[in-house]
C-alpha positions as CSV (number, residue, x, y, z in Angstrom):
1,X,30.7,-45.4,36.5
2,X,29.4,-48.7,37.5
3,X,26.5,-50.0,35.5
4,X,23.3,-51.3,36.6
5,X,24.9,-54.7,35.1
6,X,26.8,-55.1,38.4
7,X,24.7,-57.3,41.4
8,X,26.3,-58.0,44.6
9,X,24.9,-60.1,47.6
10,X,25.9,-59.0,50.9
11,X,25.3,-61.8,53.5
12,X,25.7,-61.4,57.8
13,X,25.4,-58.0,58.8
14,X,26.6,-55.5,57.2
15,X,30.5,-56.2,57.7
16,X,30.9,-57.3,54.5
17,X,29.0,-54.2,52.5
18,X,31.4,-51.9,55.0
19,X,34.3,-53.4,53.1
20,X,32.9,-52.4,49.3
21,X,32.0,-48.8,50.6
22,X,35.9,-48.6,51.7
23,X,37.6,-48.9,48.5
24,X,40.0,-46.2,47.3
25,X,38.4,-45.7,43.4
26,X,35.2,-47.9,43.3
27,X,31.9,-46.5,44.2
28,X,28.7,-48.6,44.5
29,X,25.2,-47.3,45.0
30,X,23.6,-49.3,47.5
31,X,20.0,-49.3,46.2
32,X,21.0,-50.0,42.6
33,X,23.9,-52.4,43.1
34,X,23.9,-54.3,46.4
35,X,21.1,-57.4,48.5
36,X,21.9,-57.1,52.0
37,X,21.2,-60.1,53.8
38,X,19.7,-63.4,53.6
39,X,16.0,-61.6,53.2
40,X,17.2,-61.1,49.6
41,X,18.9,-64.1,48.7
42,X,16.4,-65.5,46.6
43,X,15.7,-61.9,44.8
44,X,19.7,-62.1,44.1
45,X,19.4,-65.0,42.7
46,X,16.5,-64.2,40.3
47,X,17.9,-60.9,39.2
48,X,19.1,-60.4,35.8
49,X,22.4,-58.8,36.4
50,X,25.1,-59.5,34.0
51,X,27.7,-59.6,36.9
52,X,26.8,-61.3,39.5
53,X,29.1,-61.3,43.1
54,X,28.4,-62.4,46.4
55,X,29.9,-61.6,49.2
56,X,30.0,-62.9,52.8
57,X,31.6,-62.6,56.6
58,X,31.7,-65.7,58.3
59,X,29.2,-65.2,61.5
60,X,30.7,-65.8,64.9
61,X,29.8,-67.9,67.2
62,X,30.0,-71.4,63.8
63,X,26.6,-71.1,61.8
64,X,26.3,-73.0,58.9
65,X,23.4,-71.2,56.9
66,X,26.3,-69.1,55.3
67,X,27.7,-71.9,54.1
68,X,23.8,-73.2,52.2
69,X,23.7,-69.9,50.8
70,X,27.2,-69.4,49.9
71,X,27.0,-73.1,47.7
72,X,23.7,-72.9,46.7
73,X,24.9,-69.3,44.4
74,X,28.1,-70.1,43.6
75,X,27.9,-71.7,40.3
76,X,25.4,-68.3,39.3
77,X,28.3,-65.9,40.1
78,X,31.5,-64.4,38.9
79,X,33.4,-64.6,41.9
80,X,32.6,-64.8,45.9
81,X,34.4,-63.2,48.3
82,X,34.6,-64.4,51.9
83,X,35.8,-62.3,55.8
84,X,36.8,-64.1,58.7
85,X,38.0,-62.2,61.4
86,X,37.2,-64.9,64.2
87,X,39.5,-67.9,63.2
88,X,38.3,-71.0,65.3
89,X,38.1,-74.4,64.8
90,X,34.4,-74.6,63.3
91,X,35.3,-71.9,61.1
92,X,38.4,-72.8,60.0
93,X,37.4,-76.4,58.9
94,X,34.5,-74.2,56.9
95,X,36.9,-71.9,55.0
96,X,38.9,-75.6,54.1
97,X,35.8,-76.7,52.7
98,X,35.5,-73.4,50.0
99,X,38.9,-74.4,48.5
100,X,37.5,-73.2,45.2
101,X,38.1,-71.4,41.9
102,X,36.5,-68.1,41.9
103,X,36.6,-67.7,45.6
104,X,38.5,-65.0,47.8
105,X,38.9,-65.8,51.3
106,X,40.2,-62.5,54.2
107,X,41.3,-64.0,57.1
108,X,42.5,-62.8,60.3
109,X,45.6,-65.1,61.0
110,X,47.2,-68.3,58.7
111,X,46.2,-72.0,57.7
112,X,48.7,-74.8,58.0
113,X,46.6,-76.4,55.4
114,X,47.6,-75.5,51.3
115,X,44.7,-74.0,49.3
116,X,45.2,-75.2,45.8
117,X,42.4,-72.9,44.3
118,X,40.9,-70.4,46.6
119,X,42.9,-66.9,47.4
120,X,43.3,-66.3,50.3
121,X,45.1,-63.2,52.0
122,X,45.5,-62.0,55.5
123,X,43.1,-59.8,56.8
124,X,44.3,-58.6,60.3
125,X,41.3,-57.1,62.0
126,X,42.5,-57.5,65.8
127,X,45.3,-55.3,65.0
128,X,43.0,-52.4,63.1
129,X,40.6,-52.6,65.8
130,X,42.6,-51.4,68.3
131,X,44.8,-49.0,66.5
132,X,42.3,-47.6,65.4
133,X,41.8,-45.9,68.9
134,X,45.4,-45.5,70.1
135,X,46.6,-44.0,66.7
136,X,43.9,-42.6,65.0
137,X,41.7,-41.1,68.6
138,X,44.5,-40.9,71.0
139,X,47.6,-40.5,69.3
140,X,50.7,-40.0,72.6
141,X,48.0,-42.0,75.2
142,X,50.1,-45.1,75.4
143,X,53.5,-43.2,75.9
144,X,52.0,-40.3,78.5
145,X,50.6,-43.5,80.5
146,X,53.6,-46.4,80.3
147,X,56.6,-46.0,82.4
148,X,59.6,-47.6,80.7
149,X,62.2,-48.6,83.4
150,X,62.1,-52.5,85.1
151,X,59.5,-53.4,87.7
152,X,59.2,-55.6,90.4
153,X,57.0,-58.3,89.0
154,X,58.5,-60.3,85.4
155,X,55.2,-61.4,83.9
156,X,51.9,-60.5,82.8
157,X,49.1,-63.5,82.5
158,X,45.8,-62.4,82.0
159,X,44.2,-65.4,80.7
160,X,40.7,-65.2,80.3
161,X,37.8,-67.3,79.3
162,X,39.1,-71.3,80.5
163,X,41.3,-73.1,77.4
164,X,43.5,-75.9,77.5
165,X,46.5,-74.3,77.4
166,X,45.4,-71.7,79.9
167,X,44.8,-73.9,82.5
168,X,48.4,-75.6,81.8
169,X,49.9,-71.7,82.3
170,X,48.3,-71.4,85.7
171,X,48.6,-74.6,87.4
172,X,52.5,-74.4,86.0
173,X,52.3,-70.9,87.5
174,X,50.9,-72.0,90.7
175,X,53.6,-74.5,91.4
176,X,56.4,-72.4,90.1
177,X,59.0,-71.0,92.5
178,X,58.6,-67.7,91.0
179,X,55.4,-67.8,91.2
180,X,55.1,-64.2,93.1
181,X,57.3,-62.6,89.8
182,X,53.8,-63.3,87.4
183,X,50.8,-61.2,87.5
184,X,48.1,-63.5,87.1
185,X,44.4,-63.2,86.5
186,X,41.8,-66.0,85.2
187,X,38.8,-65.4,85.2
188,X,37.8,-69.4,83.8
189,X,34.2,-69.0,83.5
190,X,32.2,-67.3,80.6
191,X,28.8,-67.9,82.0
192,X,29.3,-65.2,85.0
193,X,29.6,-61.0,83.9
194,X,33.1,-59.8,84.4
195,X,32.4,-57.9,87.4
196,X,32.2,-61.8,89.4
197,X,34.5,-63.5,87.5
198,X,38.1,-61.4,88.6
199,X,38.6,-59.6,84.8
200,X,40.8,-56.8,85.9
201,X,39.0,-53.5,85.1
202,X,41.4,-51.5,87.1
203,X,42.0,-49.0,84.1
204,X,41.9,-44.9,84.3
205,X,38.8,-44.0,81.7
206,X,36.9,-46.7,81.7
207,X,33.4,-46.1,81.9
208,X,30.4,-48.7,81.8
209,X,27.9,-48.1,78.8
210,X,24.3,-47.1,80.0
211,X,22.5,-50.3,79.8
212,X,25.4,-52.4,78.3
213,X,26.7,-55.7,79.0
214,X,30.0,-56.4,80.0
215,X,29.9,-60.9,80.1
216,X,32.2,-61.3,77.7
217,X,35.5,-59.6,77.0
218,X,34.5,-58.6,73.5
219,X,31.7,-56.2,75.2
220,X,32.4,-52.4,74.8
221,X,33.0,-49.8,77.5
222,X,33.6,-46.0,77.1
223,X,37.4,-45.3,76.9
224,X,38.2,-42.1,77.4
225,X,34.9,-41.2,76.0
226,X,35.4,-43.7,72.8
227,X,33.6,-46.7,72.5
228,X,36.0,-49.8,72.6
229,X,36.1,-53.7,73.8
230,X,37.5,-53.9,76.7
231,X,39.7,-56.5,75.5
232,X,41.0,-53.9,73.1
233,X,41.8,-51.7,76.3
234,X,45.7,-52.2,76.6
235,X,46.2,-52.5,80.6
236,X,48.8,-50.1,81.5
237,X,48.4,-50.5,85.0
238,X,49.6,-54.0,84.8
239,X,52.0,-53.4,82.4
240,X,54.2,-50.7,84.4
241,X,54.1,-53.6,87.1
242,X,55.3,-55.8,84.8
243,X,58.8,-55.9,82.6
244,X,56.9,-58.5,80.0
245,X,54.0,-60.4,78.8
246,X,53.1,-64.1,78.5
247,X,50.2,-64.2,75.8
248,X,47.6,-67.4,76.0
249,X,46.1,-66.5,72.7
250,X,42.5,-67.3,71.9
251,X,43.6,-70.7,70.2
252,X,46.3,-73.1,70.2
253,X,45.7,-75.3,66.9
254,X,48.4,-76.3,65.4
255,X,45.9,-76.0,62.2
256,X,45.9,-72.3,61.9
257,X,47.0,-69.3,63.8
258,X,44.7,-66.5,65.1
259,X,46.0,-63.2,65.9
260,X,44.4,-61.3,68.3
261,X,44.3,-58.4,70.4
262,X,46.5,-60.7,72.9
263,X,49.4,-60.0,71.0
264,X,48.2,-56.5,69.7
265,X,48.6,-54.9,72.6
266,X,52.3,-56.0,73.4
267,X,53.3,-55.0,70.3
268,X,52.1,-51.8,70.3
269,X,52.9,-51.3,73.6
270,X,56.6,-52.4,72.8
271,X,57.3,-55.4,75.0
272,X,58.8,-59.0,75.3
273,X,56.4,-61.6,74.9
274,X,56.1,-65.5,75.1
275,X,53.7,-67.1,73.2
276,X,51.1,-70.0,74.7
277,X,49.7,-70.8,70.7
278,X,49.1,-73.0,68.1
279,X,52.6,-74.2,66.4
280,X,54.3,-71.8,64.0
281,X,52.7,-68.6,65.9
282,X,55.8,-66.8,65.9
283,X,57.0,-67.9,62.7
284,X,54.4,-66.8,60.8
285,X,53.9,-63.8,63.0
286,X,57.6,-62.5,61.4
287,X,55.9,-63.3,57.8
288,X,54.4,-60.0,58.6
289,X,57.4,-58.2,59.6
290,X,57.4,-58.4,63.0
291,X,60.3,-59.4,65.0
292,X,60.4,-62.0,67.7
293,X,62.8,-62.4,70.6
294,X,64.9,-65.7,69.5
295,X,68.1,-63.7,69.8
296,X,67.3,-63.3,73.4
297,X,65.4,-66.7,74.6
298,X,65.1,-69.8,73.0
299,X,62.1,-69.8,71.1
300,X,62.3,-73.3,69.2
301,X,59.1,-74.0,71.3
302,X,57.5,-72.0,68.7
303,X,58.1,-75.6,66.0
304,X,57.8,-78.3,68.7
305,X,54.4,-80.2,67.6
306,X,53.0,-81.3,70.9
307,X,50.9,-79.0,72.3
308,X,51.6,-79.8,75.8
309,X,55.8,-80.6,75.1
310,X,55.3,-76.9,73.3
311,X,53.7,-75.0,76.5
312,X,55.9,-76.8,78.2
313,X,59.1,-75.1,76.6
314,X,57.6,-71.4,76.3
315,X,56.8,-71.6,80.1
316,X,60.7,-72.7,80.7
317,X,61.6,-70.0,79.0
318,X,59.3,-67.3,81.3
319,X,61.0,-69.0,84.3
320,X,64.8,-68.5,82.7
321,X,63.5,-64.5,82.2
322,X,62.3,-64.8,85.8
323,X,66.0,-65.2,87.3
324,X,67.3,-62.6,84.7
325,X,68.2,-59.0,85.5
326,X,65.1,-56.9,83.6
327,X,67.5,-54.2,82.7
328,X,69.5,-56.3,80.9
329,X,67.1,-57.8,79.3
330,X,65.1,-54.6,78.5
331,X,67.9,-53.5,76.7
332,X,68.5,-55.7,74.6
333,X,64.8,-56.2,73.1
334,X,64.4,-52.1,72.8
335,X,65.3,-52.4,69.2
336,X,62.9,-55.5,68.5
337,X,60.6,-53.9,70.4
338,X,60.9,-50.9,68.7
339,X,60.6,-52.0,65.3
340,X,57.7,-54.0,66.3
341,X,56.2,-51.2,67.8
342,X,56.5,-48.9,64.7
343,X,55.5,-51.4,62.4
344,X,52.3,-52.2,64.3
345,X,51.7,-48.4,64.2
346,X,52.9,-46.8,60.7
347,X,51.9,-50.2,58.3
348,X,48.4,-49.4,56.4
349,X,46.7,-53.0,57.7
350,X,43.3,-52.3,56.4
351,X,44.4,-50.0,53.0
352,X,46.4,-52.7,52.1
353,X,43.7,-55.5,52.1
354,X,41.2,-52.9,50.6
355,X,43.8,-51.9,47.5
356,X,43.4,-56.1,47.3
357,X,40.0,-56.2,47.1
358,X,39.7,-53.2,44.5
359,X,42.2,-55.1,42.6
360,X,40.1,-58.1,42.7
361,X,36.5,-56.4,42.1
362,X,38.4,-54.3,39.5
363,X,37.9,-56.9,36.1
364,X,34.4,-57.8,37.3
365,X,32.8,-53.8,37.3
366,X,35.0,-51.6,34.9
């Protein structure tokens, strides 16, 4: 039974609360125990709990009134604990900044840079996301719908929104003579809705939402009657045209490493990939158990500092899998592939980071 003794703070929008209410053995009452939002900030801060906590999810696009708040109680509380499930630049020099005692930072993805005093631990929300759907609400979809033999064309690129390294994929595409081997779509702009821009939405049951957006490709659509982003959709018609898939992940800073859908959905849907990413991607991707394909290609692009030098050598090694026979090669990443792919689906992603947090609440509430 958790005493009336107990106060936590519950900043953004309810992501953070969501995570308390998921633990395995600890029960909070809402009314009695949590302040959700920055309406009751100040009340928090007046209260008379013994036990105070705060907790916060770091707001996406950068804002920086988190960051007031989050300062301004920290020296009134036991411990704060922080979720970041969208890794960028601004954010990531803000989590830097909270290298602190008593602070607990969730991340989706990895730092380059050493806390000395904060925790932090991965929190990988672009793979629960989507798994949630293909293992939880359609369990067999993604093997009824996949074919597995070769197919005409060697590469998916579906590149989005513009980046750097995106625009060095295409052009590099574009003058490659393989260029009619690579499925490519880039839709640059993020300022027109997907419908103008050429975002592939060629996928059996999708719907539109009644009165939705769909500008961005974090927007939802009905899938199969579920509600999902339709950048958590895995494309199946463009992977059975496809033997494998070149990911242009959502950041390429050698700082940190965000893992996203990008390279969800190739791993679950059990396929080769190069990586166009920040330096260390694939490294620190095996630190989770995955398996990457060095026994196959040369992946030393995956250490090489220079952004452009880096691009430069995964694209080198899409053209050498461009003049390779895909059965070949198909057969000898099945059991990376495979592993990868039961990993992705059997590993308890989000039990294991709420065991964590129970385990860190645990000395604070008992």
């Amino acid at each position: 039974m958790i005493t009336e003794d107990v106060g936590i703070f519950h900043d953004g929008g309810g992501v953070s609360q969501y995570h308390f209410n998921q633990l395995p053995n600890v029960r909070f009452d809402e009314e009695r125990h949590y302040y959700q939002g920055a309406v009751s900030f100040d009340h928090f801060l007046q209260s008379k709990h013994k036990v105070k906590l705060a907790s916060f999810h770091v707001p996406f696009p950068d804002q920086s009134e988190w960051v007031v708040r989050l300062k301004k109680c920290y020296e009134q509380v036991s411990h704060v604990f922080v979720f970041c499930s969208e890794l960028h630049r601004a954010t990531a020099e803000q989590l830097k900044r909270l290298d602190k005692q008593k602070i607990s930072i969730y991340v989706n993805g990895t730092f380059k840079h050493k806390f000395v005093h904060a925790k932090v631990y991965p929190w990988m929300d672009w793979f629960t996301q989507p798994l949630h759907f293909y293992k939880d609400i359609k369990p067999g979809l993604l093997e009824q719908k996949l074919v597995t033999e070769s197919k005409d064309k060697m590469f998916d690129v579906l590149l989005g929104a513009q980046r750097d390294h995106r625009d060095f994929a295409y052009f590099f595409i574009r003058a490659s003579l393989n260029v009619g081997l690579y499925y490519t779509t880039y839709y640059h702009r993020i300022d027109q809705p997907l419908s103008q821009s050429g975002f592939d939405m060629n996928e059996d049951g999708i719907e539109t939402i009644e009165n939705g957006t769909l500008n961005h490709s974090v927007d939802s659509v009905k899938y199969y009657g579920h509600q999902l982003g339709i950048s958590q959709v895995i494309p199946t018609k463009i992977y059975n045209q496809t033997n494998y898939s070149l990911i242009a992940e959502t950041n390429a800073e050698n700082d940190f490493n965000f893992y996203t859908e990008k390279v969800t959905k190739p791993l679950m849907a059990g396929r080769l990939f190069v990586a166009l990413a920040g330096q260390h991607y694939l490294k620190n991707l095996r630190t989770f158990g995955f398996k990457t394909f060095d026994s196959i290609i040369d992946e030393s692009y995956d250490a090489e500092p220079d952004p452009k030098q880096r691009w430069t050598m995964a694209m080198q090694q899409c053209e050498w899998l461009c003049q390779q026979d895909p059965e070949v090669i198909l057969e000898q990443v099945k059991p990376i592939v495979d592993h990868n792919k039961n990993l992705i689906f059997t590993h308890d992603w989000y039990g294991e980071v709420s065991r964590l947090l129970e385990s860190e609440l645990l000395p604070y509430v008992e």
